[in-house]
C-alpha positions in Angstrom: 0.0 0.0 0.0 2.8 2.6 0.9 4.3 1.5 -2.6 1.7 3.4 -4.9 1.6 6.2 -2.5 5.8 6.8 -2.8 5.1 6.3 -6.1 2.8 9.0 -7.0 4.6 11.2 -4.7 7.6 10.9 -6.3 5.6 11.9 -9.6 4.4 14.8 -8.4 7.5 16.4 -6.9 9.3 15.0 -10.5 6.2 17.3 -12.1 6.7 20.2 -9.7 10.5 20.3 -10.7 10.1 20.5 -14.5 7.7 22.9 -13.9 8.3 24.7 -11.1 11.7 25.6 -9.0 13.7 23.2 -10.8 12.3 24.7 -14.0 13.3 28.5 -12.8 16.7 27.8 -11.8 17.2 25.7 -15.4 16.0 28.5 -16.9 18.7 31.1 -14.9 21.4 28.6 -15.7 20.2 29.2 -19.8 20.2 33.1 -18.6 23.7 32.9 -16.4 24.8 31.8 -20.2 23.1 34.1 -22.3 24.5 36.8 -19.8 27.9 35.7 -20.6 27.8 35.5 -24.8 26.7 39.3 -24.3 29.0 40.6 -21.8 31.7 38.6 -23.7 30.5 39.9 -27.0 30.5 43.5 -26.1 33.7 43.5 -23.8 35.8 42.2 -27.0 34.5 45.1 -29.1 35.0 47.7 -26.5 38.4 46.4 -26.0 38.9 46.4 -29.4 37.6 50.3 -29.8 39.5 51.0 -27.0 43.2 49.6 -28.4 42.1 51.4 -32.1 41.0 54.8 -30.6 40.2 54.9 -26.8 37.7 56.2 -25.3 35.7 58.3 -27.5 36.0 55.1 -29.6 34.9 52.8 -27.3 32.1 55.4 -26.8 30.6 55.1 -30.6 31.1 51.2 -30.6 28.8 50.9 -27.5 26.3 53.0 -29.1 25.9 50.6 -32.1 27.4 47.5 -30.8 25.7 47.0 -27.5 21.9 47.0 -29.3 23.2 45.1 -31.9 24.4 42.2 -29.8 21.5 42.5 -27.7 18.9 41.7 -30.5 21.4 39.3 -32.1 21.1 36.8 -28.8 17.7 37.9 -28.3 16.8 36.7 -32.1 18.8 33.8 -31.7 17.0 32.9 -27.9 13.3 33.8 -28.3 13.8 35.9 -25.5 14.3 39.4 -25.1 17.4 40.3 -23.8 18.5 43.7 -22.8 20.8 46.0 -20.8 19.3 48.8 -18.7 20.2 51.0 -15.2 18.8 53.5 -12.7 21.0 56.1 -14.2 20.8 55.8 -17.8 22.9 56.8 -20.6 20.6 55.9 -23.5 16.8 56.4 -22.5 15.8 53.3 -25.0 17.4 51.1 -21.9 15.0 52.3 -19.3 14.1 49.8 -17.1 10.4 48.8 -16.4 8.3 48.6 -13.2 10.5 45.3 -12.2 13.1 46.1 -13.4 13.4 49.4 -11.1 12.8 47.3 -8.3 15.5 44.9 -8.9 18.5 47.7 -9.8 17.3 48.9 -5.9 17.1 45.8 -4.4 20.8 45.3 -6.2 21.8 48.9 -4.6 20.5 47.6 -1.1 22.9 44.8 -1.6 25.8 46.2 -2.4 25.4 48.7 0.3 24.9 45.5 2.9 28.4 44.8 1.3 27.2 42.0 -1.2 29.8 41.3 -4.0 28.3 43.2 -7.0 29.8 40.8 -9.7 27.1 37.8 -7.8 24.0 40.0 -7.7 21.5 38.4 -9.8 17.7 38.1 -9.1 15.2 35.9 -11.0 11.1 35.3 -10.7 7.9 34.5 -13.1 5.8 37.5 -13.3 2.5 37.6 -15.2 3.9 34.2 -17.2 7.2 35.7 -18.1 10.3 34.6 -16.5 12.3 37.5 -15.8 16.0 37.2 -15.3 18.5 40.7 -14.1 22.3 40.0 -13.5 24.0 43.1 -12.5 27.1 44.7 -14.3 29.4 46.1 -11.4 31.7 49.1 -12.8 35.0 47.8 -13.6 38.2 50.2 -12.7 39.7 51.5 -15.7 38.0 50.8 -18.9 34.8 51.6 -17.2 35.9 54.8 -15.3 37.4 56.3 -18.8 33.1 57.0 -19.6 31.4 56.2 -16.4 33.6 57.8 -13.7 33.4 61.1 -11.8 35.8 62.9 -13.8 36.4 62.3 -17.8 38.2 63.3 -20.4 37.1 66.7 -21.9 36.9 64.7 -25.7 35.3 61.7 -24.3 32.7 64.6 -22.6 32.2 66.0 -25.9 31.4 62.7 -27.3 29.2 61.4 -24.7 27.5 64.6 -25.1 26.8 64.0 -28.9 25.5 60.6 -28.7 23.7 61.0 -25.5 22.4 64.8 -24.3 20.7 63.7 -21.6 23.9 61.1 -20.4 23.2 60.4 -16.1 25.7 57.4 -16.2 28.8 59.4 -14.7 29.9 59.3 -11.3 30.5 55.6 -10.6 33.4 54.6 -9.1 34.8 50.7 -9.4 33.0 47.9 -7.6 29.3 50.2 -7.8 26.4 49.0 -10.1 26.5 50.4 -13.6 23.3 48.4 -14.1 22.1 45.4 -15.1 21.6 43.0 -18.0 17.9 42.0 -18.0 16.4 39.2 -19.8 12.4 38.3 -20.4 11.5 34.6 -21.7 7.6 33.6 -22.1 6.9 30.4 -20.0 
């Protein structure tokens, strides 16, 4: 009698898994890696704009780089995949409702002293899974655009591209922002 009952059980918590929790955290792992081809992507062609023309460089590869590898993996995923921040450079990267609420719960973290290259947060909302993984500020390439103090031609050139630019300030170790990625269930 006990057999049938360990039986179904075991069915059950086997269903719950591919569909619930186990499910989720499957479906990070897919983000974790997702997170990686784009960081990865766009690091090696800000490196690259960087070693050809420096900053100012760097600057204009980001600007049509970035979106480009963005709808590339989203494309390639079914998902949508994205970059955003609480002090954005490009207004088409402002985050949503959620997404706000994750970049502070980030903040709140690193604050507490939580390593800002491990934040990540992840949760089903209205039948989307929604993944964020924040992007901690890196010391010098980083600072060169982001910092408190820049270059008077890499000014000029943000300035161009982006008029309404709030991304300065940071200093290495705090939150640029956070890649952000929504998959339908």
């Amino acid at each position: 009698m006990k057999l049938p009952y360990i039986f179904a059980t075991a069915v059950m918590l086997a269903s719950f898994n591919a569909n619930g929790a186990g499910n989720e955290e499957a479906m990070a792992g897919e983000s974790r890696m997702a997170v990686k081809e784009f960081f990865g992507s766009l690091k090696g062609e800000l490196v690259g704009a960087m070693k050809a023309g420096g900053p100012v460089n760097a600057i204009k590869t980001c600007n049509l780089k970035a979106p480009e590898i963005a709808h590339m993996i989203s494309n390639k995923k079914g998902w949508d995949v994205a970059r955003t921040s609480l002090k954005l450079r490009n207004p088409n990267n402002a985050p949503d409702a959620w997404e706000k609420r994750v970049l502070e719960y980030f903040d709140k973290r690193a604050a507490a002293g939580d390593d800002t290259a491990k934040l990540e947060f992840y949760q089903v909302v209205d039948g989307n899974f929604r993944y964020m993984k924040a992007i901690p500020t890196a010391q010098k390439p980083c600072l060169a655009c982001h910092g408190g103090k820049v270059d008077a031609k890499v000014d000029a050139a943000l300035q161009d591209l982006y008029p309404d630019d709030m991304a300065r300030g940071y200093k290495a170790g705090d939150i640029r922002g956070a890649f952000t990625i929504t998959r339908k269930m």
